[in-house]
C-alpha positions as CSV (number, residue, x, y, z in Angstrom):
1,X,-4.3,-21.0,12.2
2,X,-4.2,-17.8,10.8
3,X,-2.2,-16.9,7.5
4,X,0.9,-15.2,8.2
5,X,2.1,-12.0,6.7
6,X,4.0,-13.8,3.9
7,X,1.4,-15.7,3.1
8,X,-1.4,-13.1,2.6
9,X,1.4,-10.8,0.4
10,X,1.4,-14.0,-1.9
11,X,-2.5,-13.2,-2.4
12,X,-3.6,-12.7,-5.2
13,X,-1.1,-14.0,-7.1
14,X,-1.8,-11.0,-10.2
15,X,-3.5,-7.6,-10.6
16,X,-6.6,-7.8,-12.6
17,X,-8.3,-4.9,-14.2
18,X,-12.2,-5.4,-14.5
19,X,-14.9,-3.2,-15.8
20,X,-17.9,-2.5,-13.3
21,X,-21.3,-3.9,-14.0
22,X,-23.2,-1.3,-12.0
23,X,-21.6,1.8,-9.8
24,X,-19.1,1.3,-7.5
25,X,-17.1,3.6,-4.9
26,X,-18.6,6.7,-6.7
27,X,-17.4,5.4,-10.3
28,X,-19.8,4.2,-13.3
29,X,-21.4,1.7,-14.6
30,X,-18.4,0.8,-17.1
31,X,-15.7,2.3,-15.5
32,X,-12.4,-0.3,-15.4
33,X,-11.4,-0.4,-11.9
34,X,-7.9,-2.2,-11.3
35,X,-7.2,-4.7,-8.4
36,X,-3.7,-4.9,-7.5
37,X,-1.9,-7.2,-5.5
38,X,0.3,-6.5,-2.4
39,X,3.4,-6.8,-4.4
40,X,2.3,-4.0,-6.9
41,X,1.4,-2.0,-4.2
42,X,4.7,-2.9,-2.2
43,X,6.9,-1.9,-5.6
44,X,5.1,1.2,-6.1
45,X,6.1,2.6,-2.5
46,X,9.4,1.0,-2.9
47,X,9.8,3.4,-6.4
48,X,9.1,6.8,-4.0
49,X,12.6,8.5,-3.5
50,X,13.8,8.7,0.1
51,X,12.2,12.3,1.5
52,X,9.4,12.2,-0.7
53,X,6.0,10.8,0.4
54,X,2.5,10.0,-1.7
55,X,-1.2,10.2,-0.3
56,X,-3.3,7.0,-0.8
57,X,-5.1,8.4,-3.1
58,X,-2.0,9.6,-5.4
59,X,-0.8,6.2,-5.2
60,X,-4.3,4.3,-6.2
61,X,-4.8,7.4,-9.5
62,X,-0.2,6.6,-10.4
63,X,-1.4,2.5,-9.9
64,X,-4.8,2.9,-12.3
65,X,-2.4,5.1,-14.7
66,X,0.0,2.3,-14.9
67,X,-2.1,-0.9,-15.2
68,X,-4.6,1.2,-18.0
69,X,-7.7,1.5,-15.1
70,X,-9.7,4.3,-14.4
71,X,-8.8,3.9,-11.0
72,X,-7.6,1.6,-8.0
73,X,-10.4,-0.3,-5.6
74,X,-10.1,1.8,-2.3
75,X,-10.9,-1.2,-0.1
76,X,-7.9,-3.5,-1.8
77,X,-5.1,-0.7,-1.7
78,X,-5.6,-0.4,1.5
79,X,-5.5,-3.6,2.7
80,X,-3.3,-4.5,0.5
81,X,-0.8,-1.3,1.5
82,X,-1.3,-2.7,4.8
83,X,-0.3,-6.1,4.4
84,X,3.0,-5.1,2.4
85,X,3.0,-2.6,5.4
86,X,3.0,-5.3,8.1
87,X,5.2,-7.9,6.0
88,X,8.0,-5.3,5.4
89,X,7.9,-4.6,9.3
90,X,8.0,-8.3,10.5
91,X,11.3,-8.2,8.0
92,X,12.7,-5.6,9.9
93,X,12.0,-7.1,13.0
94,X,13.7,-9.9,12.2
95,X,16.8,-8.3,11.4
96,X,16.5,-6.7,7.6
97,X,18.1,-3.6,7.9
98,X,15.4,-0.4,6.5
99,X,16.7,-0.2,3.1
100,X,15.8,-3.5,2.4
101,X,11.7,-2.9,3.5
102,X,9.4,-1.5,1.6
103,X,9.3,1.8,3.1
104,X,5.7,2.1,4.0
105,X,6.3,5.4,6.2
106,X,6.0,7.0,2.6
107,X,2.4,6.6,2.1
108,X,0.8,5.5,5.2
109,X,-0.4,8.8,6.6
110,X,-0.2,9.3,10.6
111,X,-3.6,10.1,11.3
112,X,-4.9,7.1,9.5
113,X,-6.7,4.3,11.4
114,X,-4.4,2.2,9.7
115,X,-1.4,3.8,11.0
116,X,-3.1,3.1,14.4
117,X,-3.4,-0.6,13.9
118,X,0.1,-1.5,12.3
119,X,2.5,-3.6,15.2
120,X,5.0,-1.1,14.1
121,X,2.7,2.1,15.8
122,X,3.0,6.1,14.8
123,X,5.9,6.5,16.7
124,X,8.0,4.4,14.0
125,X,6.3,5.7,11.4
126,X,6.9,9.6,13.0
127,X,10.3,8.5,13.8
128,X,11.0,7.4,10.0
129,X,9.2,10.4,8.9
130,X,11.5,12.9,10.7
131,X,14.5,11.0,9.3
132,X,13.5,11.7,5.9
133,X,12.5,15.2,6.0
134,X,9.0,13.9,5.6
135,X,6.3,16.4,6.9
């Protein structure tokens, strides 16, 4: 059976900063790339003010910044974005009222093939969006 949203946002339990051994998504041999965790990545879009929005990659440079890194993994933010993403819309399904989700409509960008894949699909995210003043 396959591991419910809840249970993948519990994975991995902590961020962990490591240093690369060889090259890695265009940075150096060196380099200390962070691995956060869907809760980090869920309290950092929960931290953007209503109206205001952040690209992905503005989000992985504040998340390096924060944990010391030279920058975020690509591949983990955005799954990870997308699991906090999916977890924050099954809440809302079942009855949590928006400001209680993480409001993912902040960061996940509409042309995206993520924002194609989430069960919440662009027209919530527009929708959310437009509410906000979000362009």
């Amino acid at each position: 059976m396959p591991k419910s949203w809840t249970e993948k946002f519990a994975h991995p339990p902590k961020p962990s900063v490591s240093q690369l051994g060889k090259p890695y998504a265009g940075h150096g041999e060196g380099e200390k790339m962070l691995i956060p965790t869907p809760a980090v990545v869920a309290a950092y879009v929960a931290e953007i003010p209503p109206g205001e929005s952040r690209t992905m990659p503005q989000m992985r440079e504040d998340l390096a910044a924060a944990h010391r890194a030279d920058f975020t993994c690509p591949l983990t933010a955005g799954i990870f974005l997308r699991i906090a993403s999916e977890l924050a819309w099954e809440q809302h399904q079942n009855g949590a009222p928006l400001s209680k989700i993480t409001p993912f409509w902040r960061v996940v960008n509409l042309k995206s093939p993520m924002a194609k894949k989430l069960a919440c699909g662009t027209d919530f995210l527009l929708k959310q969006r437009k509410r906000e003043g979000i362009a």
